[in-house]
mmCIF entry with sequence, helices, sheets and N, C-alpha, C, O atoms, coordinates in Angstrom:
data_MODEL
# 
_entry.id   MODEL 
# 
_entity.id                         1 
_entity.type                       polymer 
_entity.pdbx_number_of_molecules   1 
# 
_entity_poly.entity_id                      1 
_entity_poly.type                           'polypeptide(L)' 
_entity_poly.nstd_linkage                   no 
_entity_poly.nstd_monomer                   no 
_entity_poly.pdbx_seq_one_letter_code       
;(UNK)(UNK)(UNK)(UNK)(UNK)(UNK)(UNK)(UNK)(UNK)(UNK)(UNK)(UNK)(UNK)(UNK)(UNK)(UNK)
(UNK)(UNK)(UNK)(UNK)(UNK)(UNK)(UNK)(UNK)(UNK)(UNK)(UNK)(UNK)(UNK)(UNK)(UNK)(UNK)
(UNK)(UNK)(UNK)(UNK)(UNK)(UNK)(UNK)(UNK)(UNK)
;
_entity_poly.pdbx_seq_one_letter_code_can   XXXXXXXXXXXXXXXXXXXXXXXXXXXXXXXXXXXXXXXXX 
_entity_poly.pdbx_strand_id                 A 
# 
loop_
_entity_poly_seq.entity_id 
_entity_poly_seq.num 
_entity_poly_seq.mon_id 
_entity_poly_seq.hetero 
1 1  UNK n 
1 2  UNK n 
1 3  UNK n 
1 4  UNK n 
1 5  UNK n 
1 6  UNK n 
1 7  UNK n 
1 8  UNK n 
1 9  UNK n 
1 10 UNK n 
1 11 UNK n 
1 12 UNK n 
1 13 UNK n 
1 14 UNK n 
1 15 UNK n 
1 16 UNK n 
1 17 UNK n 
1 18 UNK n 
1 19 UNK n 
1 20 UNK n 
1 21 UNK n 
1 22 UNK n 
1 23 UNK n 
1 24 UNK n 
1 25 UNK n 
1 26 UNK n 
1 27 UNK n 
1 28 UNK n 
1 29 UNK n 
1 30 UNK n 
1 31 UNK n 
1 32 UNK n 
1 33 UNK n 
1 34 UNK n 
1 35 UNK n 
1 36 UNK n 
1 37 UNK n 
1 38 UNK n 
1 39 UNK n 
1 40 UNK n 
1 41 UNK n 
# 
_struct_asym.id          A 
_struct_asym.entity_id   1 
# 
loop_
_struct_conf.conf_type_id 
_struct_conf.id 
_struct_conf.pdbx_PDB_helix_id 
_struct_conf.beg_label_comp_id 
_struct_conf.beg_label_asym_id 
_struct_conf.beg_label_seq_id 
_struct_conf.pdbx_beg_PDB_ins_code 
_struct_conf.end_label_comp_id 
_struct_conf.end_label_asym_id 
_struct_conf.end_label_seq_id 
_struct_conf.pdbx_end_PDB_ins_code 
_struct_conf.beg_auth_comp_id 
_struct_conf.beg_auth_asym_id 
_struct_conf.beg_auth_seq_id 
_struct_conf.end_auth_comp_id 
_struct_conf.end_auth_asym_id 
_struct_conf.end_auth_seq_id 
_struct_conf.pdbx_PDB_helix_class 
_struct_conf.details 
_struct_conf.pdbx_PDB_helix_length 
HELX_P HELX_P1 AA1 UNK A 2  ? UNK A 29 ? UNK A 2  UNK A 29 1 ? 28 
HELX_P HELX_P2 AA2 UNK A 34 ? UNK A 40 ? UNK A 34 UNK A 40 1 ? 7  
# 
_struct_conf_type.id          HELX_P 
_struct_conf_type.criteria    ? 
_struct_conf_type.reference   ? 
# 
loop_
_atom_site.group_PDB 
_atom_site.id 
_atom_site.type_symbol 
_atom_site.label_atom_id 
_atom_site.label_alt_id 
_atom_site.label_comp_id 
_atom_site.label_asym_id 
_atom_site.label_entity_id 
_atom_site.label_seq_id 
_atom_site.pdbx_PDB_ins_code 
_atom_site.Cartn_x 
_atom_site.Cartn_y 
_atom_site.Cartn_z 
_atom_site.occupancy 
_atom_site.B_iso_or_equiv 
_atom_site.pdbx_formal_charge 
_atom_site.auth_seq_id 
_atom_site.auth_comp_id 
_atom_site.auth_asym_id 
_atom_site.auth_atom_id 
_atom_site.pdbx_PDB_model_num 
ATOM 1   N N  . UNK A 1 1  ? 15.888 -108.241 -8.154 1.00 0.00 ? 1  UNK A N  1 
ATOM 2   C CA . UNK A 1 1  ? 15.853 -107.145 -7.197 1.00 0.00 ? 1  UNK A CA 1 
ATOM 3   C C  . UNK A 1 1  ? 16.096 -107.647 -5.771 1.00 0.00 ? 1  UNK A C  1 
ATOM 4   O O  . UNK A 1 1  ? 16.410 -106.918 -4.831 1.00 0.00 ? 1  UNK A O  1 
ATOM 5   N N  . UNK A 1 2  ? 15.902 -109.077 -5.707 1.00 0.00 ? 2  UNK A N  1 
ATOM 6   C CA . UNK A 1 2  ? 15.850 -109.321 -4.119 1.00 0.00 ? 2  UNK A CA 1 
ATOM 7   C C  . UNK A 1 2  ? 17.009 -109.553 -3.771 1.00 0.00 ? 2  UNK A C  1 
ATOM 8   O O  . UNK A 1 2  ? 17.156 -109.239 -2.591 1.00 0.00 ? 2  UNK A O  1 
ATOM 9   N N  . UNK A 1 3  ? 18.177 -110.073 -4.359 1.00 0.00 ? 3  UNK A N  1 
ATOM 10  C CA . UNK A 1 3  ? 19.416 -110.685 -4.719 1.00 0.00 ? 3  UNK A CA 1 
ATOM 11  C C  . UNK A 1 3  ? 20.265 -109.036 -4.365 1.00 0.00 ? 3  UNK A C  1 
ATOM 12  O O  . UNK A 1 3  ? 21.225 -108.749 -3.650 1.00 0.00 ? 3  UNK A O  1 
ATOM 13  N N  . UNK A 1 4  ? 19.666 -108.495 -4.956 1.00 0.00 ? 4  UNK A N  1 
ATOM 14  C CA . UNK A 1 4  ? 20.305 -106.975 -5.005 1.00 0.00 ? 4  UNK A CA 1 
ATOM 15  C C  . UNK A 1 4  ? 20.403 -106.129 -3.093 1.00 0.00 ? 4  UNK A C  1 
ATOM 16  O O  . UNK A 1 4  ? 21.261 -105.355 -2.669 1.00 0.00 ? 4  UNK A O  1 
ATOM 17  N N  . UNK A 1 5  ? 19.483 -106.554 -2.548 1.00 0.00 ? 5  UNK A N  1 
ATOM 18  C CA . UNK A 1 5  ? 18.697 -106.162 -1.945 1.00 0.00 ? 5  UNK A CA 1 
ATOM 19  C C  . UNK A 1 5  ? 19.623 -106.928 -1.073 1.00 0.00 ? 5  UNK A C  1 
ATOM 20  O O  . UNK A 1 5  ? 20.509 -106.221 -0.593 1.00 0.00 ? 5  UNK A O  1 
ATOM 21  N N  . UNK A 1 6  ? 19.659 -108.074 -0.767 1.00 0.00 ? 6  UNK A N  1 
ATOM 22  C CA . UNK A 1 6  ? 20.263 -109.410 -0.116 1.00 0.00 ? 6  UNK A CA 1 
ATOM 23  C C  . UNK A 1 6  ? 21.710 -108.514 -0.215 1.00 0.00 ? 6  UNK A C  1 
ATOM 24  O O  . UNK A 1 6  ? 21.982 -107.865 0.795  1.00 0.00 ? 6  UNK A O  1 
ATOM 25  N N  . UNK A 1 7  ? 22.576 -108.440 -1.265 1.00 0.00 ? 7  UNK A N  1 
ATOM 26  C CA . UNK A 1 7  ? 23.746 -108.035 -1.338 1.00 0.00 ? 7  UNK A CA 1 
ATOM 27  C C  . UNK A 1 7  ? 23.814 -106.560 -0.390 1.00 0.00 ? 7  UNK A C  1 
ATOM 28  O O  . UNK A 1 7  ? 24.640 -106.513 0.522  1.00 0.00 ? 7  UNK A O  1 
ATOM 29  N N  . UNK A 1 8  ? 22.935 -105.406 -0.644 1.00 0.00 ? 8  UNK A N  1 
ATOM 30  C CA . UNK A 1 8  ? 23.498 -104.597 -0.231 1.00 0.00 ? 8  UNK A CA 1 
ATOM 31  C C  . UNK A 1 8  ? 22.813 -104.490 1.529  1.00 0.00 ? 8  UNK A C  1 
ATOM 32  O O  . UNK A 1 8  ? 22.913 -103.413 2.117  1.00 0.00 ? 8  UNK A O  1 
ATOM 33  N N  . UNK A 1 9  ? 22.415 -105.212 1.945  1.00 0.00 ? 9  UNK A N  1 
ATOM 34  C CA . UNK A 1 9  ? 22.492 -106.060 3.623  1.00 0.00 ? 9  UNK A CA 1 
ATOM 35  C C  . UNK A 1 9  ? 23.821 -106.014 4.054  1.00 0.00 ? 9  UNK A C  1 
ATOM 36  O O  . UNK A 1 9  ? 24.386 -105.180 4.761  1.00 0.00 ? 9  UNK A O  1 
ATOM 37  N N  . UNK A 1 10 ? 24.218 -106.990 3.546  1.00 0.00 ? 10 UNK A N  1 
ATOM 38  C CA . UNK A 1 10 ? 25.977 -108.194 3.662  1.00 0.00 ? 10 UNK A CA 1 
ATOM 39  C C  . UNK A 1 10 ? 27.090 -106.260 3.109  1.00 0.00 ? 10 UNK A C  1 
ATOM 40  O O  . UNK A 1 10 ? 27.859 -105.835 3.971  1.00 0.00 ? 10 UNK A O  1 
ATOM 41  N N  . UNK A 1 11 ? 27.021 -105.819 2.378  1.00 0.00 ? 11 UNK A N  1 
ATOM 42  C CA . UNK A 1 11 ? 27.982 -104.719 2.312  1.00 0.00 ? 11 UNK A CA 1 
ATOM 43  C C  . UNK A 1 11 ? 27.769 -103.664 3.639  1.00 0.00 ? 11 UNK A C  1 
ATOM 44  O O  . UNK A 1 11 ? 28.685 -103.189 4.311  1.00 0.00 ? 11 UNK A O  1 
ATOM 45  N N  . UNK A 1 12 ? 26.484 -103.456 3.808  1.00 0.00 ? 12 UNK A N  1 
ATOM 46  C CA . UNK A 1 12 ? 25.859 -102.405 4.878  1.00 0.00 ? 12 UNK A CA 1 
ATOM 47  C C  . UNK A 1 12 ? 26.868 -102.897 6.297  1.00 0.00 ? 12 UNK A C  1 
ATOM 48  O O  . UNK A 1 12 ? 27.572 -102.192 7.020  1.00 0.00 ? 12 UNK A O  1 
ATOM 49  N N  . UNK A 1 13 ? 26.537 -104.760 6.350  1.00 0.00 ? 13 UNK A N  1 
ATOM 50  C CA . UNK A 1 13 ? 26.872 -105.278 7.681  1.00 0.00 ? 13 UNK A CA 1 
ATOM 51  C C  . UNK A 1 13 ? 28.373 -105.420 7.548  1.00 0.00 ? 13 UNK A C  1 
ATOM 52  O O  . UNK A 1 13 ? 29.029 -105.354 8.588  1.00 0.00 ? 13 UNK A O  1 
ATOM 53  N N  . UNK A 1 14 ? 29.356 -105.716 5.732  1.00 0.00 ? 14 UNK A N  1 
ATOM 54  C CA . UNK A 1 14 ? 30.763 -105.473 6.349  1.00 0.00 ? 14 UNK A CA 1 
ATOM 55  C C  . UNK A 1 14 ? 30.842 -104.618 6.556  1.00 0.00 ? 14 UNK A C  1 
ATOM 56  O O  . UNK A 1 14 ? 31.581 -104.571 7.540  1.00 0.00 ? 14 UNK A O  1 
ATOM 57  N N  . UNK A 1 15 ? 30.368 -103.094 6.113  1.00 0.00 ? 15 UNK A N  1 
ATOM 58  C CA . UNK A 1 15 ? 31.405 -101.791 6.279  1.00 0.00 ? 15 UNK A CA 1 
ATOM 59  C C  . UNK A 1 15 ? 30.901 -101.318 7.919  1.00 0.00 ? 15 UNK A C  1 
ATOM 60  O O  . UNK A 1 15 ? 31.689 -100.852 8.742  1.00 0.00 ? 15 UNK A O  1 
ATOM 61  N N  . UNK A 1 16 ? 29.931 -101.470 8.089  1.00 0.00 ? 16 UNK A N  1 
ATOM 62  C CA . UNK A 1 16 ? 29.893 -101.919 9.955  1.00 0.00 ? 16 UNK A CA 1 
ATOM 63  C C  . UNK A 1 16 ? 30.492 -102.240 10.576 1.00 0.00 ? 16 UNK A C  1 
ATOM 64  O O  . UNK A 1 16 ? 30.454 -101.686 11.675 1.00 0.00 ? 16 UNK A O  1 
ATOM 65  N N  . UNK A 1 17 ? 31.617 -103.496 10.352 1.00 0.00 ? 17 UNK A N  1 
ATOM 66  C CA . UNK A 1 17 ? 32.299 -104.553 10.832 1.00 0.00 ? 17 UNK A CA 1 
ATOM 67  C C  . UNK A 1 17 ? 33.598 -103.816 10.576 1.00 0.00 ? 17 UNK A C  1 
ATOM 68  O O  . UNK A 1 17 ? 34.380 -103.334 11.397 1.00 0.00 ? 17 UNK A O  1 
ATOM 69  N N  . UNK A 1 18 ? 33.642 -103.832 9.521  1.00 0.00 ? 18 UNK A N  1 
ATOM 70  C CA . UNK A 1 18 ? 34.847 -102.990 9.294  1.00 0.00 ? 18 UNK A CA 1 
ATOM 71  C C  . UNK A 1 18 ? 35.697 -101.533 9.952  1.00 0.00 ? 18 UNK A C  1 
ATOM 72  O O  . UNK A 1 18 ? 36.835 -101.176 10.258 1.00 0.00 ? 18 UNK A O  1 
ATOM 73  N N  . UNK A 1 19 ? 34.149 -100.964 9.916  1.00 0.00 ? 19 UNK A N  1 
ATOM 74  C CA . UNK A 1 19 ? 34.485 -99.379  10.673 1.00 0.00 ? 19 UNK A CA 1 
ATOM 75  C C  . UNK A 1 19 ? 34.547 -100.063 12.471 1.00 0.00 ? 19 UNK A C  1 
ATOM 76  O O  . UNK A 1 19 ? 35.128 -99.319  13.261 1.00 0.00 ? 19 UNK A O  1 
ATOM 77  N N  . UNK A 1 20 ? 34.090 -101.138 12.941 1.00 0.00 ? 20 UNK A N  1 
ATOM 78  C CA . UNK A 1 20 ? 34.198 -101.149 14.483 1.00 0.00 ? 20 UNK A CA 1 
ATOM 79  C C  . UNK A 1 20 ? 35.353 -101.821 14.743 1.00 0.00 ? 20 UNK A C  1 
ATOM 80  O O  . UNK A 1 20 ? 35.699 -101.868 15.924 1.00 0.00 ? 20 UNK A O  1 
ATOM 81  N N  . UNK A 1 21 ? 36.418 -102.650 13.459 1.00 0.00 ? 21 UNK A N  1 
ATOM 82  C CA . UNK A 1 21 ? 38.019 -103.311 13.661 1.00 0.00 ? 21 UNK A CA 1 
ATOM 83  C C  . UNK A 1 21 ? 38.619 -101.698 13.743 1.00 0.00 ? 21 UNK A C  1 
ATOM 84  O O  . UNK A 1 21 ? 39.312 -101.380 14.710 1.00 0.00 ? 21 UNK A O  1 
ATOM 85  N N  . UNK A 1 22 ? 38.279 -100.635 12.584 1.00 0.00 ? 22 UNK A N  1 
ATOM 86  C CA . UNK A 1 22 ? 39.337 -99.560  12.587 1.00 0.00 ? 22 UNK A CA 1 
ATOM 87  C C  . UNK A 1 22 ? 39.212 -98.910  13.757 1.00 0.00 ? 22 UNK A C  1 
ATOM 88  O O  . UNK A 1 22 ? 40.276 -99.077  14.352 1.00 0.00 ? 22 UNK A O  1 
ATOM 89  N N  . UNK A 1 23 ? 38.554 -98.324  14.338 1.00 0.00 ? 23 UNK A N  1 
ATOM 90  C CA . UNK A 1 23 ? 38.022 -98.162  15.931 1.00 0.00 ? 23 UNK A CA 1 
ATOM 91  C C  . UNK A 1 23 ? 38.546 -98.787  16.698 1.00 0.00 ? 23 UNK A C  1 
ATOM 92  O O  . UNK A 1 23 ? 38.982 -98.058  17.589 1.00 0.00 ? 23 UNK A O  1 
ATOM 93  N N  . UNK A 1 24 ? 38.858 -100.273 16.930 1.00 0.00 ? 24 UNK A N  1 
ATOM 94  C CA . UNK A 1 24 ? 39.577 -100.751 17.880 1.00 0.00 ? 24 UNK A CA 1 
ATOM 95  C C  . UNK A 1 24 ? 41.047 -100.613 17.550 1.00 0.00 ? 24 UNK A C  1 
ATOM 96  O O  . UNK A 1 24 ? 41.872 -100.294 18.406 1.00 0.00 ? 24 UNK A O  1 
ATOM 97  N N  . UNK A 1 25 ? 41.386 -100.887 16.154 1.00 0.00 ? 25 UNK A N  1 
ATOM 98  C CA . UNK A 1 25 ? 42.250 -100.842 16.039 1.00 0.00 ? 25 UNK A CA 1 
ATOM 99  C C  . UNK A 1 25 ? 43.348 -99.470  16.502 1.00 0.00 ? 25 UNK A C  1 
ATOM 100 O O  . UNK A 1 25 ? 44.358 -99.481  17.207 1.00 0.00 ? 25 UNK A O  1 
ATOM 101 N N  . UNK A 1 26 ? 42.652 -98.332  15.768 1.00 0.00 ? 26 UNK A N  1 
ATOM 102 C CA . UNK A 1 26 ? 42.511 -96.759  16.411 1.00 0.00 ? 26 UNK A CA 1 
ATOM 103 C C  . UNK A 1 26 ? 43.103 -96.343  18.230 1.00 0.00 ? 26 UNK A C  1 
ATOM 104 O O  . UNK A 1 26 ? 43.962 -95.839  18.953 1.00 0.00 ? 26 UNK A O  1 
ATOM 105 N N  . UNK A 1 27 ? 41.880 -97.010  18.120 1.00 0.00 ? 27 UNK A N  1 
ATOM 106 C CA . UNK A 1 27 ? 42.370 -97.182  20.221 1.00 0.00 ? 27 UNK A CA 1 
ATOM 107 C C  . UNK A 1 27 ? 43.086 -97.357  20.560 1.00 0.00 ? 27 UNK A C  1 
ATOM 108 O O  . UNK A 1 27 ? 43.682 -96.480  21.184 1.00 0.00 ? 27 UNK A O  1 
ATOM 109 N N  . UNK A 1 28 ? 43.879 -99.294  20.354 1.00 0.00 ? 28 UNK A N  1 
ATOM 110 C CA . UNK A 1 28 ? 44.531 -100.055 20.443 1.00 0.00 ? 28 UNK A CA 1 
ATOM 111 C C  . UNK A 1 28 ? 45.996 -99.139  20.005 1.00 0.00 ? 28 UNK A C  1 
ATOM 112 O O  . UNK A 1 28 ? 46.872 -99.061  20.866 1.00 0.00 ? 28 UNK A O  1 
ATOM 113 N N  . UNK A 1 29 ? 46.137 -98.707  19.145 1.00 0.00 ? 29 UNK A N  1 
ATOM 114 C CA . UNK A 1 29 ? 46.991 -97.710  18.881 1.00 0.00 ? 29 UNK A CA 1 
ATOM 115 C C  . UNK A 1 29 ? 47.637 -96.437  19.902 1.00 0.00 ? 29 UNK A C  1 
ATOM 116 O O  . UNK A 1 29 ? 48.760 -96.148  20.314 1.00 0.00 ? 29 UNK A O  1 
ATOM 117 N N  . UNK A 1 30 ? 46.448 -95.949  20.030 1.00 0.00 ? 30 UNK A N  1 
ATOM 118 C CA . UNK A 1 30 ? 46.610 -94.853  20.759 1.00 0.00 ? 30 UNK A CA 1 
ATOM 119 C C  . UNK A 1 30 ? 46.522 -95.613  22.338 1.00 0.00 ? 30 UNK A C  1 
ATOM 120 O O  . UNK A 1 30 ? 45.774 -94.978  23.081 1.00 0.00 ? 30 UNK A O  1 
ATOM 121 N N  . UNK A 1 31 ? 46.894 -96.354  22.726 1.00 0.00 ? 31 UNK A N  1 
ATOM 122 C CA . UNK A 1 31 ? 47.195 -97.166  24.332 1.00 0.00 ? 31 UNK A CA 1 
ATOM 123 C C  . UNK A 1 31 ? 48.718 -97.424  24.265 1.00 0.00 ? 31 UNK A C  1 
ATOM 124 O O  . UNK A 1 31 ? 49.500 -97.290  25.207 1.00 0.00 ? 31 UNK A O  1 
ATOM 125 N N  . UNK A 1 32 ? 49.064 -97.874  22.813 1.00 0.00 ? 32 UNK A N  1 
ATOM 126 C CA . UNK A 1 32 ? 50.297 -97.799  22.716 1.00 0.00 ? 32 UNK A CA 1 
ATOM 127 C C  . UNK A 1 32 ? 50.981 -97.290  22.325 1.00 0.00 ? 32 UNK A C  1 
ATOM 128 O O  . UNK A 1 32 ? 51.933 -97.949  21.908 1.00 0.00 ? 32 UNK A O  1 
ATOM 129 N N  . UNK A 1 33 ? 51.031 -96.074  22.188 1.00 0.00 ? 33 UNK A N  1 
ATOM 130 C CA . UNK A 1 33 ? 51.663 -94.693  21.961 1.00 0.00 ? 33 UNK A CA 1 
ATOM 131 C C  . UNK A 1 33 ? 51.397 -94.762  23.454 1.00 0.00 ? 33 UNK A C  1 
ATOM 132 O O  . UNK A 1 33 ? 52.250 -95.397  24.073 1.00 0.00 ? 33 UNK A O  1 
ATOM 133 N N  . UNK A 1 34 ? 50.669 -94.388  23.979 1.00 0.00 ? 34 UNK A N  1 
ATOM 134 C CA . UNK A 1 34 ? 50.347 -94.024  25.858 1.00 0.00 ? 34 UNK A CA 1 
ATOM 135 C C  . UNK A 1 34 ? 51.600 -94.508  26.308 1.00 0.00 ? 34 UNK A C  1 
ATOM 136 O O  . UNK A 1 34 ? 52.431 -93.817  26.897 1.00 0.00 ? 34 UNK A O  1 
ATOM 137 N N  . UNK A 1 35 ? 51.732 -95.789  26.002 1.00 0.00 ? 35 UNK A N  1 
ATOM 138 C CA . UNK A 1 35 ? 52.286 -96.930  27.087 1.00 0.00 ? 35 UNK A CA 1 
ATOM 139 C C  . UNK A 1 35 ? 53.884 -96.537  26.790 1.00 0.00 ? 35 UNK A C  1 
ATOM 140 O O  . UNK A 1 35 ? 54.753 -96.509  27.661 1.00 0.00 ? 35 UNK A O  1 
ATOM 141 N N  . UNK A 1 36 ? 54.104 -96.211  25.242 1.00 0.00 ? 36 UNK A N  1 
ATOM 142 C CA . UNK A 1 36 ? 55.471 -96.174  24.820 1.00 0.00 ? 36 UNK A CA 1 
ATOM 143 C C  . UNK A 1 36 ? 56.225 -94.501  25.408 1.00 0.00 ? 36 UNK A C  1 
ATOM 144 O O  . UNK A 1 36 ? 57.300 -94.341  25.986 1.00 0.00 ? 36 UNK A O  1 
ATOM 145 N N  . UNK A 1 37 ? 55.419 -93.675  25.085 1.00 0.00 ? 37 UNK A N  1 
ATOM 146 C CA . UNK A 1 37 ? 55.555 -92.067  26.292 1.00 0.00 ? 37 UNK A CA 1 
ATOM 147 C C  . UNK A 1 37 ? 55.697 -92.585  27.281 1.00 0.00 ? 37 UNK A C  1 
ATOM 148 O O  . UNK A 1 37 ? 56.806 -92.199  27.652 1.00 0.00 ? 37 UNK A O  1 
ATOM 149 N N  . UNK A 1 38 ? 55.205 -93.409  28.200 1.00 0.00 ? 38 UNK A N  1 
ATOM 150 C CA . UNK A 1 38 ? 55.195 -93.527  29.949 1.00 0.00 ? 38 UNK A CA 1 
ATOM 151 C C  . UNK A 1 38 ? 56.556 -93.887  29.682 1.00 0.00 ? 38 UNK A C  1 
ATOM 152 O O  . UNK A 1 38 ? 57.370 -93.321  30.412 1.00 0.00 ? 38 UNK A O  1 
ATOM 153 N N  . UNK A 1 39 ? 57.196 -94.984  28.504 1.00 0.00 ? 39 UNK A N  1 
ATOM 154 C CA . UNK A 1 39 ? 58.597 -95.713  29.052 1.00 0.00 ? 39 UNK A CA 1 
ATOM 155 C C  . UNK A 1 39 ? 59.631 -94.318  29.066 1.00 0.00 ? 39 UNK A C  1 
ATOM 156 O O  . UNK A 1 39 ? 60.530 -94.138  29.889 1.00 0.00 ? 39 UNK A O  1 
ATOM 157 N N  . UNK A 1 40 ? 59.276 -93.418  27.981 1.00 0.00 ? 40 UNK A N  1 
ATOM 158 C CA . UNK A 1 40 ? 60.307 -92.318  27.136 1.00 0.00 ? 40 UNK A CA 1 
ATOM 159 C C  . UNK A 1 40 ? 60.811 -91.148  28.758 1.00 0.00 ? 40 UNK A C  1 
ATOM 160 O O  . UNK A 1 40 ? 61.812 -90.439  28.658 1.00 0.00 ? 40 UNK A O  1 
ATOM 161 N N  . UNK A 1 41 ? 60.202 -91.144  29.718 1.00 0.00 ? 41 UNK A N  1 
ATOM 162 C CA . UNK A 1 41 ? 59.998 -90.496  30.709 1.00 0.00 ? 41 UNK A CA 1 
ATOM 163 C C  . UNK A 1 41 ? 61.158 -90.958  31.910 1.00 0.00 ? 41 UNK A C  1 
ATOM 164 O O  . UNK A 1 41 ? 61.145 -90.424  33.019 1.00 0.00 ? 41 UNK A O  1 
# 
């Protein structure tokens, strides 16, 4: 049970990790769409 317990920590803390790369990534995206409209102008 503790092993179990231990594991679903480490999944809790990637999908954490995970959801705050897609978020930047997200952003990071949408700056460059921004940046690529300013050139289209």
């Amino acid at each position: 049970m503790r092993r179990d317990l231990k594991l679903n920590v480490q999944l809790k803390d990637n999908i954490a990790q995970l959801n705050q790369e897609i978020g930047e990534r997200e952003k990071a995206e949408a700056e460059r769409e921004t940046t690529l409209e300013q050139f289209e102008d």
